[in-house]
Every structure is written in structure tokens, then in C-alpha cells.
C-alpha positions as CSV (number, residue, x, y, z in Angstrom):
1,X,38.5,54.3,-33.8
2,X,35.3,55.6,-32.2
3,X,33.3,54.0,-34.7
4,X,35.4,50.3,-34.3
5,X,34.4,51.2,-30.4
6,X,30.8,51.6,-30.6
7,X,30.3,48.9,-33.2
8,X,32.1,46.4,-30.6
9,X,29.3,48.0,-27.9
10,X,26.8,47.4,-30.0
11,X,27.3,44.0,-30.7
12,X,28.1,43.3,-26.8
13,X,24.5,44.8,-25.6
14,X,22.8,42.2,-28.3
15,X,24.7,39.1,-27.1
16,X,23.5,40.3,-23.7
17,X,20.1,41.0,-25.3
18,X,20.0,37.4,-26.3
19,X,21.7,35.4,-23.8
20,X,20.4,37.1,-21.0
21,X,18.5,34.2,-19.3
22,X,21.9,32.1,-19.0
23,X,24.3,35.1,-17.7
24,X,21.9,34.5,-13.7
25,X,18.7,35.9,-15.4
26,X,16.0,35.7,-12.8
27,X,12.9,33.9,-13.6
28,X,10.1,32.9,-11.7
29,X,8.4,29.4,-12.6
30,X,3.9,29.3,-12.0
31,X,3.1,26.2,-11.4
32,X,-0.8,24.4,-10.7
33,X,-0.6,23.4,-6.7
34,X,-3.0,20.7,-7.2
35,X,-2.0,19.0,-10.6
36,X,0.0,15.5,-9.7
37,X,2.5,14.3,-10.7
38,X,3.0,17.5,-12.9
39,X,3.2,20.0,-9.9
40,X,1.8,20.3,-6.7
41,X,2.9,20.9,-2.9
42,X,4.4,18.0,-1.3
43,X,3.8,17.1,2.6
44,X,6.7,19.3,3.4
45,X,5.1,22.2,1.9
46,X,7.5,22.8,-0.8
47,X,6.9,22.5,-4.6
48,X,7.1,19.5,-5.9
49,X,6.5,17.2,-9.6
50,X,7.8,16.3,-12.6
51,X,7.2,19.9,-14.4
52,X,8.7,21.4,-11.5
53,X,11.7,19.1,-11.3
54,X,12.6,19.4,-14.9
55,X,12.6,23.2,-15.0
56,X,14.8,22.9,-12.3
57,X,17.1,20.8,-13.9
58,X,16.4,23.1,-17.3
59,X,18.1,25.9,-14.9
60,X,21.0,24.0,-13.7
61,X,22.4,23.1,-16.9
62,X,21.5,26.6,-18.6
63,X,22.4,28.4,-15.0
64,X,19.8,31.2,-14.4
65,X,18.4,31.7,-11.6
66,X,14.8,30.2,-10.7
67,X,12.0,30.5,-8.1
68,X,8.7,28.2,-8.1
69,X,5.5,29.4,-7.1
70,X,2.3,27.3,-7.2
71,X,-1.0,28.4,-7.4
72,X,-4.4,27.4,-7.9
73,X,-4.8,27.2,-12.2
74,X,-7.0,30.3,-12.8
75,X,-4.2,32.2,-10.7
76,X,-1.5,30.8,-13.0
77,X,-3.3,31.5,-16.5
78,X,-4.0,35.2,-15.1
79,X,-0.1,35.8,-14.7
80,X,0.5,34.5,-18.3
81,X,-2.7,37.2,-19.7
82,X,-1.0,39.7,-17.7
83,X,2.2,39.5,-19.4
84,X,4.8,39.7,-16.9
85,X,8.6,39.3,-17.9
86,X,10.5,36.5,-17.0
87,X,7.8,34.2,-16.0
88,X,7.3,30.7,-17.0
89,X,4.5,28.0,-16.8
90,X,3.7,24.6,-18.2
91,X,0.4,24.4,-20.4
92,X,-1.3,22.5,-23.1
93,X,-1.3,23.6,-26.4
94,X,-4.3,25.5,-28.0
95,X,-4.9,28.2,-30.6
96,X,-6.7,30.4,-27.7
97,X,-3.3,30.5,-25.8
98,X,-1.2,31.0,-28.9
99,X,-2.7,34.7,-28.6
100,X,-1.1,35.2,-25.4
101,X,1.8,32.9,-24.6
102,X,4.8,32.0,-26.9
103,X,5.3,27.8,-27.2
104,X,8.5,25.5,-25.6
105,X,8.8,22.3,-27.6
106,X,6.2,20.0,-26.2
107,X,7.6,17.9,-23.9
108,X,4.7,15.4,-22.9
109,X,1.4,14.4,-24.2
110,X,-1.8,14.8,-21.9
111,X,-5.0,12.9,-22.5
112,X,-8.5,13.9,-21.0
113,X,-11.6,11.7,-20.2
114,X,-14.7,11.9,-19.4
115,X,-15.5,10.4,-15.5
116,X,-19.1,9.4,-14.2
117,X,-20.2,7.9,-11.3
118,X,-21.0,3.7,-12.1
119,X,-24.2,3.2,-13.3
120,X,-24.6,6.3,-14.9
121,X,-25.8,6.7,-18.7
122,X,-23.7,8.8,-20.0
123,X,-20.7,7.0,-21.7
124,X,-20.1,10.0,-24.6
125,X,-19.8,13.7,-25.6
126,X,-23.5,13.3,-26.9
127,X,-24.7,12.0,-23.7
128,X,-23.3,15.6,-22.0
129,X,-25.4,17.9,-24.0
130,X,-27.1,20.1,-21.5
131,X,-26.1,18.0,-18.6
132,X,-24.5,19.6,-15.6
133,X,-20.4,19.3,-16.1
134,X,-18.1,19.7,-14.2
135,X,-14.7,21.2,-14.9
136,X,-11.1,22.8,-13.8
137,X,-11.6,26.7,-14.0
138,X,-9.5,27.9,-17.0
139,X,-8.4,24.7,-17.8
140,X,-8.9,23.6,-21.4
141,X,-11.5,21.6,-20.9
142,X,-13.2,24.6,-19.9
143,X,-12.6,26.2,-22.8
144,X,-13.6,23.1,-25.0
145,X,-17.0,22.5,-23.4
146,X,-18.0,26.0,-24.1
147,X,-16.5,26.3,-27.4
148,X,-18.5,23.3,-28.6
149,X,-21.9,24.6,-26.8
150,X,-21.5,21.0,-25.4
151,X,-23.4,22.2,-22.2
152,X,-23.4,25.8,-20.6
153,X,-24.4,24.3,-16.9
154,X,-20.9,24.3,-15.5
155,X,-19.2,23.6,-12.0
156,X,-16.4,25.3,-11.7
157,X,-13.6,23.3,-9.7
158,X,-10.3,24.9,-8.3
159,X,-8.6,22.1,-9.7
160,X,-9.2,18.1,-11.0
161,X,-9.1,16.5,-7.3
162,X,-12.1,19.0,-6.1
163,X,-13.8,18.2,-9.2
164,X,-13.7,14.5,-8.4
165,X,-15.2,14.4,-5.0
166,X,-17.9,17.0,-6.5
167,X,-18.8,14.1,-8.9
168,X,-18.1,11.5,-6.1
169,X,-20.6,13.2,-3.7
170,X,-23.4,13.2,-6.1
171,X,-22.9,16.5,-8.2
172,X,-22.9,17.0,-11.6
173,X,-23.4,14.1,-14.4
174,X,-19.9,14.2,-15.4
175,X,-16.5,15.4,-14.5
176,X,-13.9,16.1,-17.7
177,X,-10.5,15.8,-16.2
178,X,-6.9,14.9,-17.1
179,X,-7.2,10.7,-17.3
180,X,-3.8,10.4,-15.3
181,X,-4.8,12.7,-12.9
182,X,-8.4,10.8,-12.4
183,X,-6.8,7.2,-12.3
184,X,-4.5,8.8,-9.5
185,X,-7.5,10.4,-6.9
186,X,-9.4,7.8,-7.6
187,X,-6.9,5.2,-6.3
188,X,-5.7,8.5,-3.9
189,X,-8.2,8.6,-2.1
190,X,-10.6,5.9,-3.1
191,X,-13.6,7.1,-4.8
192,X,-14.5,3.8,-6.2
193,X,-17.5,4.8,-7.4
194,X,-16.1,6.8,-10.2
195,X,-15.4,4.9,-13.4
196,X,-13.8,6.9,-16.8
197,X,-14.7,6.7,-20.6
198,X,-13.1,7.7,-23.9
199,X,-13.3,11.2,-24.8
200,X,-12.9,11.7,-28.5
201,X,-10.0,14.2,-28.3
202,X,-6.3,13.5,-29.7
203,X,-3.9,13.7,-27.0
204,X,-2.4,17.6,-26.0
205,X,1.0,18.5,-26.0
206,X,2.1,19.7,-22.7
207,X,4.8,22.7,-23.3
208,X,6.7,25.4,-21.1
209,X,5.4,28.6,-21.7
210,X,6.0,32.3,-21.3
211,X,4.2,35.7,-22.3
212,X,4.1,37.0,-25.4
213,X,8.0,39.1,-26.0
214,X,9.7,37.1,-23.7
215,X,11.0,34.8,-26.7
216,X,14.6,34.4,-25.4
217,X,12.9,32.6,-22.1
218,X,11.3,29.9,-24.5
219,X,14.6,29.7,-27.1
220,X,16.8,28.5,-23.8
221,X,13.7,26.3,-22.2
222,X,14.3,24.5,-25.9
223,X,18.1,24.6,-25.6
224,X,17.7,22.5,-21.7
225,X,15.1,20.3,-23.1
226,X,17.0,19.2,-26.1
227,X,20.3,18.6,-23.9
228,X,18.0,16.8,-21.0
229,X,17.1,14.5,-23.7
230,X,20.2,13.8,-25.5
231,X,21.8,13.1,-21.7
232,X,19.2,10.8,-21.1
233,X,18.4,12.4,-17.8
234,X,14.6,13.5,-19.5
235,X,14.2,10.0,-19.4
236,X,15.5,9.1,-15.6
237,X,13.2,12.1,-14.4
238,X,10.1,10.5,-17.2
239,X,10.1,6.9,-15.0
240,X,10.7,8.4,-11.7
241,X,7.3,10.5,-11.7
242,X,5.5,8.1,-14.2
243,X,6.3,4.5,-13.6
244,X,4.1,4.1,-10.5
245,X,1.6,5.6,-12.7
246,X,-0.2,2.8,-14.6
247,X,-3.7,3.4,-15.9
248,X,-5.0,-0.4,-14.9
249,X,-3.6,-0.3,-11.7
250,X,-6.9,0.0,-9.3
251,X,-9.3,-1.0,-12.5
252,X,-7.4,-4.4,-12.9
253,X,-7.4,-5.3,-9.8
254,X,-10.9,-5.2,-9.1
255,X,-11.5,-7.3,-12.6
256,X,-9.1,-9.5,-12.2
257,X,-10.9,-11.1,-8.6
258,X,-14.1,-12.7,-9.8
259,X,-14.7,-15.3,-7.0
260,X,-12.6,-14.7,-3.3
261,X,-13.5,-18.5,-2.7
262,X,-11.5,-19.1,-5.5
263,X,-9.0,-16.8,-5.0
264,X,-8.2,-18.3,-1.6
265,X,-7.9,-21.8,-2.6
266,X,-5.4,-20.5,-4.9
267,X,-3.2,-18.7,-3.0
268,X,-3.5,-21.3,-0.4
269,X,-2.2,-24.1,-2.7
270,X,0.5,-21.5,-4.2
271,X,2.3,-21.0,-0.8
272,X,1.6,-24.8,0.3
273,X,3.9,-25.6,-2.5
274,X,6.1,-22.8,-1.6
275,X,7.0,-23.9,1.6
276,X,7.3,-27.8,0.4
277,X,10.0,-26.5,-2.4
278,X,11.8,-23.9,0.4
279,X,11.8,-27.5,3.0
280,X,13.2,-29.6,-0.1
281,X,15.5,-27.2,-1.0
282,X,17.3,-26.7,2.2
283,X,17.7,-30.3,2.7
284,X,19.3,-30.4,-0.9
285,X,21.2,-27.6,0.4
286,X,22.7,-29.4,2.8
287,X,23.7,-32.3,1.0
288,X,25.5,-30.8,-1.4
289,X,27.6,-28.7,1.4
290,X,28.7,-31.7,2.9
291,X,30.0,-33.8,-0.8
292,X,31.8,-30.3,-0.7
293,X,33.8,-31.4,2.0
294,X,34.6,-34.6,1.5
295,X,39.0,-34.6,2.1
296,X,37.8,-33.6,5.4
297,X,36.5,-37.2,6.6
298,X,36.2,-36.1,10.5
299,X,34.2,-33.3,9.6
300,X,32.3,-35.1,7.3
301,X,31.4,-37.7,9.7
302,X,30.4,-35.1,12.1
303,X,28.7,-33.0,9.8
304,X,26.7,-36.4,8.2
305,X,25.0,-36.9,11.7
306,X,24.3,-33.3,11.9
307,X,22.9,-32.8,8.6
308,X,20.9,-36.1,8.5
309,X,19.2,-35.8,12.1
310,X,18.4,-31.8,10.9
311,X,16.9,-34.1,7.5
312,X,15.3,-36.3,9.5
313,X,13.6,-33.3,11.3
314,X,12.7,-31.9,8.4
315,X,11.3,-34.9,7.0
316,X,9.2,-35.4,10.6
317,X,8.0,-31.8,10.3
318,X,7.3,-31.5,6.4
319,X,4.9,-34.8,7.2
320,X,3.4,-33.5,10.1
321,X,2.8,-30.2,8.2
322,X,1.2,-31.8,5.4
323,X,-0.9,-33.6,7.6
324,X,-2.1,-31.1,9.2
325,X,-2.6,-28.7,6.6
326,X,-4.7,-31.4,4.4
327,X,-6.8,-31.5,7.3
328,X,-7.0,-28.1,8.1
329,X,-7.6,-27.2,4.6
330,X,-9.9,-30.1,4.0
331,X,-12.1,-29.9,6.7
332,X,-13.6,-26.1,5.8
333,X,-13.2,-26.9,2.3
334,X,-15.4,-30.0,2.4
335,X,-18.1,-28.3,4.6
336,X,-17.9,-25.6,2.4
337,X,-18.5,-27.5,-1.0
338,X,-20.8,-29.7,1.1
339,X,-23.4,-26.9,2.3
340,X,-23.1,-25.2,-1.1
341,X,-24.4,-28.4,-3.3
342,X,-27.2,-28.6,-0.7
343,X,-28.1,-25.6,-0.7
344,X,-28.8,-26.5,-4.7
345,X,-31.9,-27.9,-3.0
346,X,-35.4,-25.8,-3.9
347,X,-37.1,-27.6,-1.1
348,X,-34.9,-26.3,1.8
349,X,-36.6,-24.4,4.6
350,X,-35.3,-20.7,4.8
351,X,-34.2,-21.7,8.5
352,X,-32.1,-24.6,6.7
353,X,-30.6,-22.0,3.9
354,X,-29.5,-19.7,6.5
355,X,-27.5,-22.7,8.6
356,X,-26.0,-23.8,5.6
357,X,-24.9,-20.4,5.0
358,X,-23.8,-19.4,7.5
359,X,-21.9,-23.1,7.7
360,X,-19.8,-21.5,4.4
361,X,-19.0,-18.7,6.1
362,X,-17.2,-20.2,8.9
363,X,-15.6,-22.7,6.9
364,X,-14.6,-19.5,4.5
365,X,-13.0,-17.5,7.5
366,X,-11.7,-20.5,8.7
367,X,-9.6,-21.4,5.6
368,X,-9.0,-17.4,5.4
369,X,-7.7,-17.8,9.0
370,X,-5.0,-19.9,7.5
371,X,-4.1,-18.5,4.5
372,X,-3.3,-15.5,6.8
373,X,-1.0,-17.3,9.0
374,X,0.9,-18.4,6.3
375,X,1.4,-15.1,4.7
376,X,2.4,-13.5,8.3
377,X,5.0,-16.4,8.6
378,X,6.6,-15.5,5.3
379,X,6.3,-11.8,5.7
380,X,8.6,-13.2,9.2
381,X,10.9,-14.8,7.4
382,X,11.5,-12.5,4.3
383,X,11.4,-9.3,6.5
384,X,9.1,-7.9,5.2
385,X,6.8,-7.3,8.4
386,X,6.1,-3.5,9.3
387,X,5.1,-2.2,12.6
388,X,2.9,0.6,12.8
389,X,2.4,2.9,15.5
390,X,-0.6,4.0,16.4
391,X,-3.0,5.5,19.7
392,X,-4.8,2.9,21.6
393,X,-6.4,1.6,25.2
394,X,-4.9,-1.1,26.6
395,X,-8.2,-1.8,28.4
396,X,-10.4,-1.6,25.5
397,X,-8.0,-4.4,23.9
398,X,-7.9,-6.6,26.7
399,X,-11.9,-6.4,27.3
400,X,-12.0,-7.0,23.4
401,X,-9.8,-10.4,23.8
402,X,-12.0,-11.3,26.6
403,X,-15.3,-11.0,25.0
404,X,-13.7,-12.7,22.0
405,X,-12.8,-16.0,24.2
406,X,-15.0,-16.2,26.7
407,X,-17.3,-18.1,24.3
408,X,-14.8,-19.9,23.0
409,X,-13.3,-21.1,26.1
410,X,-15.0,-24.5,28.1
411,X,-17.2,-23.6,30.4
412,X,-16.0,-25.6,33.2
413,X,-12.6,-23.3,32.9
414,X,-12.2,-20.3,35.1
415,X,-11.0,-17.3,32.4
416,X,-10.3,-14.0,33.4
417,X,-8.5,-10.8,32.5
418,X,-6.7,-8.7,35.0
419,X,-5.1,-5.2,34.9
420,X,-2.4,-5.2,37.5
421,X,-2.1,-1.7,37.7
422,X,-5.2,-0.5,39.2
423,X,-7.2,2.0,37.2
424,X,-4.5,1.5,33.6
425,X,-6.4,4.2,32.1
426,X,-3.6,5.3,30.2
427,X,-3.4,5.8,25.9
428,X,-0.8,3.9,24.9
429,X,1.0,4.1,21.2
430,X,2.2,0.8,19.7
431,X,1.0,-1.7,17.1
432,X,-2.3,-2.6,18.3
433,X,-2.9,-4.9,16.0
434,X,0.0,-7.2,16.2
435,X,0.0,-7.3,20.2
436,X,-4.2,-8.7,19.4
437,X,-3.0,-11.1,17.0
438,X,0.0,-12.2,19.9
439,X,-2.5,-12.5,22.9
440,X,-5.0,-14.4,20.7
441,X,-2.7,-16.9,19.5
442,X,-1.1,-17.3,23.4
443,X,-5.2,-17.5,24.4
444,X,-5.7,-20.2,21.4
445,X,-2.4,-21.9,22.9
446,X,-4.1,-22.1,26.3
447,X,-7.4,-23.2,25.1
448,X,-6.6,-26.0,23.1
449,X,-4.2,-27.7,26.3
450,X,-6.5,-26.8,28.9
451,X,-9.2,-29.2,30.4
452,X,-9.6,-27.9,33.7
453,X,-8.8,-25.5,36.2
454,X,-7.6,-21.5,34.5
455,X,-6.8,-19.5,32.2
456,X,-5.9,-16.1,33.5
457,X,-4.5,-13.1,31.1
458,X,-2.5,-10.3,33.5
459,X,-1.3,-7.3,31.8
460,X,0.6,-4.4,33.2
461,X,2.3,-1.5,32.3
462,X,6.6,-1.3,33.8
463,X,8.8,1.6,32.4
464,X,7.1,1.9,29.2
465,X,6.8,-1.5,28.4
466,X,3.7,-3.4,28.2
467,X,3.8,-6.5,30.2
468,X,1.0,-9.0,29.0
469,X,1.0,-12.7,30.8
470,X,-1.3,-15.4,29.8
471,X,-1.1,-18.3,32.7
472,X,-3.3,-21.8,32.5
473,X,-3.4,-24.7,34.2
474,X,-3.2,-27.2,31.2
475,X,-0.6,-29.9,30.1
476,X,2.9,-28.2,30.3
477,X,5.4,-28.9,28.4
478,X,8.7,-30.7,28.8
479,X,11.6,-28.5,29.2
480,X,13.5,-30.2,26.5
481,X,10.6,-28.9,24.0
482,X,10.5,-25.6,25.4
483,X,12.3,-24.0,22.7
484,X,11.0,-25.5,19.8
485,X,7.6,-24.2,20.6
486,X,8.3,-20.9,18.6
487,X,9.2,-23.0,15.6
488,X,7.4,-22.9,12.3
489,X,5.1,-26.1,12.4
490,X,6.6,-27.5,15.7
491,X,3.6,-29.4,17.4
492,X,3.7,-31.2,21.1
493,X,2.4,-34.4,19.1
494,X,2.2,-33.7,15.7
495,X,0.2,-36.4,15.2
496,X,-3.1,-35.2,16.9
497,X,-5.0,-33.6,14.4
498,X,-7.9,-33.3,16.8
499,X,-6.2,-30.6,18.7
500,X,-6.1,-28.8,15.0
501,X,-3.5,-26.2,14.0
502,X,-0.5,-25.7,12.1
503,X,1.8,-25.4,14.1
504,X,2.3,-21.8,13.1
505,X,0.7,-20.0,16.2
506,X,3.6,-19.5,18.6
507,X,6.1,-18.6,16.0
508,X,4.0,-15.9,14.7
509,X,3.6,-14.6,17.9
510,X,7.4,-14.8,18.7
511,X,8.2,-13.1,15.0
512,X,5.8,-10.4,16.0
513,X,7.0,-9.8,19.8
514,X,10.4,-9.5,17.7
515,X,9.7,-7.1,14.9
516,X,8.3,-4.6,17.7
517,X,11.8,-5.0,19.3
518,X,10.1,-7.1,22.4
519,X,10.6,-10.3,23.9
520,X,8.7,-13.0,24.8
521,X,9.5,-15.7,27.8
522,X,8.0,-18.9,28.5
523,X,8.2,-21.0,32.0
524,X,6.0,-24.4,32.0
525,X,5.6,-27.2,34.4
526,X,4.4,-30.8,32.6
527,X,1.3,-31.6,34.6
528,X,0.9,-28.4,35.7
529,X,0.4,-25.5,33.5
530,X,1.9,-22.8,31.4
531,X,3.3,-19.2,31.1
532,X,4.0,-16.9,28.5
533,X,5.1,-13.8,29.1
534,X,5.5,-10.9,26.5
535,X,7.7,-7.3,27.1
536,X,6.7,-4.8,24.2
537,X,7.9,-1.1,24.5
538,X,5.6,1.2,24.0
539,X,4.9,4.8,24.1
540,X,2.3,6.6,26.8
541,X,0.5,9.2,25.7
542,X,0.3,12.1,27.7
């Protein structure tokens, strides 16, 4: 009976032996702090990545207990050396490390290039020999630059994002770094002057590991891995940290735009035709609702009036649109083809290449100008328009607006700027940018109506809200057509294409008033003048 007993002991203590880790083991997870996505330390200051969230998930399902720690890299490899129990880290796979740390099965494959700054000659291993390189302390490119005697002139980086800006700055001829980590600091934090080229290296597997003895640690990793997989939650966790990871994501881009003249005629006629199908559409739209309804003949009736004066409207305002775009488009476009084939000339005087030039570039920034407004109008009407928030004076602004016009304006016009509240030197926070690109297009409202007398721009500052009002003395309008001014492509007389414009200008400013929870006001007398007057909240900065 004693012997039955101690046998039963004995075989207890070895399934505790073996399944330790799953019965609330303890086990604290090393991790790189600068090595994204794998692991580093989010904004919040906690640990964060995909190595870090799938050995989290490893100790859910096999329920021991787990606390992350990063660390700069040569901190991590020190505590796997050291041989600690119950740790765990994530490294590639080489035969150095197989001395000190048992293997998980790999997980993920890592790839390493080699990154120069543009221009530079070295594009191989052979171009590196005896070249200054820089690498990640104790990372394996560390290792494999001096066990190939590939150069012995190393910069030692904490990790791959300080060994990028090194090589950005001017140091070193090369940097060998992970290539998903490069593509991502370069795009990061734009060092576009880096470029990256094949290093002849097959790919490393990336594996949990854990010091030498500790095989039971590694045997359950394996275990959570395996059931990860088979759940197909390995996978949700693989696109979450990877899919905004694509190696041609910055270099394709900058490729893919050979000529920005070209580019803009293109996206110009891509959203002209956008907005013609969204105009035929709705029209088509509303046809068909009313054949829907046709046992209801009073309705009908009713809603036939409706729905062809609305068509009719259309119709007016698709034509004047088109009008006015063709001319808009077609006046820069033709003084820009126009200077460019002269400038073909070999006999023009320096003075006349620089007029022509600088012809094209006005056309350009007109036509840019317009493409602009018609991406801000659809950002409007998609919702896709942010508002940021940022620090700024309001009197800086205003003077900017003022300097901006006050060539612009006729001379025979009386403009001025006033601050109501005497000495505004307050900062304010708010979008600066959008409440610029409202008072400009109020300003351009002004200018283009007024032929004599003011145009005065008042702005105040009444329970934190900024009160802007931009007065002038020009044509007025009707107040029957008083609404319809914040319209897309409304016009006064869409017919005048000497006045210029889309007919986009007020209802961008009304669309931005909006989206920075504002309002806008207007109050005009035909024969007399105009006034806008715009309420955005904003914050003052003590």
C-alpha cells in the first residue's frame, strides 16, 4: 500500500513537472521596445505589437500567467545568455543562439536589406567591404557582418530607427536593417533620402524563445501556436499588424507621378465627369420615383411639377457648370500649352523665358486652384472633411489675408481689416486653415461684385467664438437668391464667364463654417452691398 502511494506521488510531481506553465506558471515575456510592428511601446506607454499580442493570446488559451517587459535589444539578448527561468523572447533563428536558447516553431519569416542614402554606390555586399556600417547592437546582422569579415568599422545602433536617421544624417555608407522595419521609418518619419537594395540572405525564421532547460516553456508556446492557427485567430492578428504594411507603399507613389501637369489634368477630368454622372444620376433618380407612383395621380401630378422644375434646375446648373468649367479649365490650360511651345523657341530673350515661365506657373496654380475646390466640395458632401485643432493668432491671420488682397483688390476700393476688440492679442486654438480658406473665398466674393466704394473685413472675439464679418459695398443680391448662394455651382448670372468661377466658393465656405460646428449669416441689399458674417467656436489659450 505504501509503495501504490508513493508511486501515485511520483507520478503526480512529473505531470506537475511537465505541465507546469499551464497550472498559472508565471512567466515574464522580453520584448525589443523599438522593433515595429513586432514590439515596441505604444503612445500610451504600454507594450504593444504583433509578438507581444500573440503571446498574450498564447497565455490566454494555455492560461499561465504573463508580464511583458521591453527593452532595448542588447538588454533582451543579455537576459536570454543569462539563463533565467521562465523567461521568453522572440528571435531569429541562427546556429550562434541555438547554444543558448531552446527554438518555438517559427512563426514568421523576417527579411533584411541593405539601405543607403540615393545616389550612393553601393548597391551589394561587395560594395560594403571595409565601409563604415551600420547596425542594431546584438542583432543578427551584427553577428553576420562580423562573421563574414564583411567590414569591422561598425556603428552600433540601439535599435533599426536610430540606425536610420544615423544613415539619414550623413553617417555611415550603409545601414543593414530589417526591410519591413526600414520601409516603415522611412514612410514614419520621412527620410526620403534613403532608398533599400537586395541583400543576398534567405529569409529568417522569427521564433519564441527561452533559455536553455526551460524546454516545457517552448513545448506549450508550440501547443498555443498550433491552436492559434488551426482557430484561424493567427491569421486575424497576421492582417491586423501587417496589412497596412506594404513594401511599395511610399516607393510607388513617388514612381508612379512622373509629370504633376499631367497628373492634374487627369484628376481634373476624372471628377468633371464625376459630378456630370452624380447630376445625371439624380435626375434619373427621380424619374423613376415618380413612374413608382403612378395609382397615385394627384401625387403624381404634384410630384411631376416638382421633380421637373428640380430637372430643369439641374439642367440650368449642369450647363452653366460646364460652361464655366471649360472656361476655367481652358483658359490656364491654353496659356499654359501656349507659353510652353514658345518657349520651344532658342531665340527667346532670358527676360522673355522667365515671363513665359512664370505665365505656366500661374496658369498651373490656377488650374490647381480648381482642382482643389472640387476635391473640398466632395470631401463636403461625402463627409469626409476633418477639422484639426491647432494654436494660432488671430491677428497674424487677418494681416496675412490682408497682405494677400490688398493687391488683388482695385485700387480705387477702400479695403481694410479691423480688430474690434482693441489689442486681440490672444492665441486662439481652431482650424486655422479652414477659417483662411472661408475669409478668402468671402474676400474673392467681395472682389469680384465690387466696383466702387469698400470692402471692410471686422473680426472679433464674443464668448469664445470667433466673429469674422466681411462687409462691401458691391451689387447685392436679391433676397429671393439669398439662399441659393451656398449652393454647389449656383452663380448670380451664370452666364458671365467674365466674372470667372465655379460657382463653388460660397458653398465651400458654408460646408467649412459647418464641419467646425459654426454658422454662417448673410444680410444683402441689391444696389447696395453685402454681409457675411461667420460664428466659429473656438478655444483661447491661456
Amino acid at each position: 500500500m505504501i509503495v501504490k502511494q508513493k508511486l501515485i506521488l511520483v507520478m503526480l510531481l512529473f505531470f506537475l513537472l511537465v505541465n507546469g506553465i499551464s497550472a498559472g506558471k508565471s512567466i515574464v515575456y522580453y520584448g525589443d521596445n523599438n522593433y515595429p510592428p513586432y514590439a515596441y511601446t505604444g503612445k500610451d506607454g504600454e507594450p504593444a505589437g504583433f509578438e507581444v499580442e500573440l503571446i498574450r493570446e498564447i497565455g490566454r488559451i494555455m492560461e499561465f500567467d504573463l508580464s511583458v517587459q521591453l527593452k532595448d535589444w542588447h538588454e533582451v539578448v543579455a537576459h536570454m545568455k543569462s539563463g533565467e527561468s521562465n523567461v521568453v523572447s522572440s528571435m531569429l533563428h541562427t546556429q550562434e543562439r541555438e547554444q543558448y536558447v531552446n527554438y518555438s516553431i517559427p512563426y514568421i519569416k523576417i527579411t533584411y536589406a541593405i539601405f543607403t542614402r540615393k545616389g550612393s554606390d553601393v548597391e551589394a555586399v561587395d560594395d560594403l567591404r571595409d565601409s563604415v556600417i551600420i547596425v542594431q547592437e546584438s542583432d543578427v546582422m551584427h553577428d553576420y557582418v562580423l562573421e563574414n569579415s564583411i567590414s569591422f568599422r561598425l556603428i552600433l545602433a540601439k535599435n533599426q530607427k536610430e540606425a536610420l536617421r544615423m544613415l539619414a544624417s550623413g553617417r555611415g555608407a550603409a545601414a543593414l536593417c530589417a526591410k519591413m522595419q526600414g520601409y516603415y521609418y522611412i514612410s514614419e518619419y520621412k527620410l526620403l533620402n534613403l532608398e533599400s537594395h537586395e541583400l543576398p540572405l534567405e529569409s529568417f525564421d522569427y521564433c519564441y524563445v527561452s533559455p536553455k532547460g526551460n524546454e516545457e516553456v517552448i513545448a506549450t508556446i508550440n501547443e498555443g501556436l498550433n491552436i492559434l492557427k488551426e482557430t484561424g485567430r493567427f491569421d486575424e492578428l497576421h492582417e491586423k499588424w501587417f496589412g497596412i504594411y506594404r513594401e511599395d507603399n511610399l516607393y510607388s507613389f513617388i514612381r508612379q507621378w512622373g509629370s504633376w501637369i499631367l497628373a492634374a489634368l487627369v484628376v481634373a477630368g476624372i471628377l468633371i465627369i464625376a459630378w456630370i454622372y452624380t447630376l445625371n444620376k439624380s435626375v434619373a433618380g427621380k424619374t423613376l420615383e415618380l413612374r413608382e407612383e403612378l395609382d397615385h395621380r394627384k401625387i403624381i401630378e404634384q410630384q411631376l411639377r416638382i421633380a421637373k422644375n428640380k430637372a430643369e434646375e439641374s439642367d440650368r446648373l449642369k450647363s452653366a457648370f460646364l460652361a464655366n468649367m471649360s472656361h476655367e479649365i481652358r483658359t490656364p490650360m491654353n496659356g499654359i500649352i501656349g507659353y510652353a511651345e514658345m518657349l520651344r523657341d532658342e531665340k527667346l530673350e532670358k527676360e522673355e523665358q522667365q515671363r513665359f515661365t512664370d505665365s505656366i506657373v500661374k496658369n498651373t496654380h490656377k488650374l490647381l486652384h480648381i482642382i482643389t475646390d472640387l476635391i473640398n466640395i466632395s470631401k463636403i458632401e461625402t463627409g469626409q472633411l476633418k477639422v484639426s485643432h491647432m494654436e494660432f493668432d488671430p491677428n497674424d491671420l487677418m494681416n496675412e489675408l490682408y497682405e494677400l488682397f490688398v493687391d488683388k483688390i482695385d485700387s480705387h476700393i477702400d479695403f481694410k481689416v479691423n480688430s474690434k476688440t482693441a489689442g486681440l492679442n490672444k492665441t486662439l486654438k481652431g482650424d486655422r486653415e479652414k477659417i483662411r480658406k472661408v475669409v478668402m473665398n468671402l474676400l474673392d466674393n467681395a472682389a469680384k461684385f465690387t466696383s466702387q466704394g469698400y470692402i471692410k473685413l471686422d473680426y472679433d472675439l464674443i464668448d469664445n467664438r470667433m466673429k469674422i464679418m466681411v462687409e462691401d459695398t458691391g451689387a447685392g443680391i436679391p433676397m429671393h437668391q439669398q439662399q441659393k448662394v451656398f449652393e454647389n455651382f449656383w452663380q448670380v448670372d451664370p452666364n458671365d464667364v467674365e466674372k470667372g468661377g465655379t460657382g463653388l466658393g460660397l458653398s465651400i465656405a458654408k460646408g467649412f463654417v459647418e464641419a467646425m460646428k459654426g454658422k454662417i449669416t448673410l444680410k444683402s441689399t441689391p444696389g447696395k452691398g453685402s454681409t457675411f458674417t461667420v460664428y466659429i467656436p473656438v478655444e483661447v489659450v491661456e
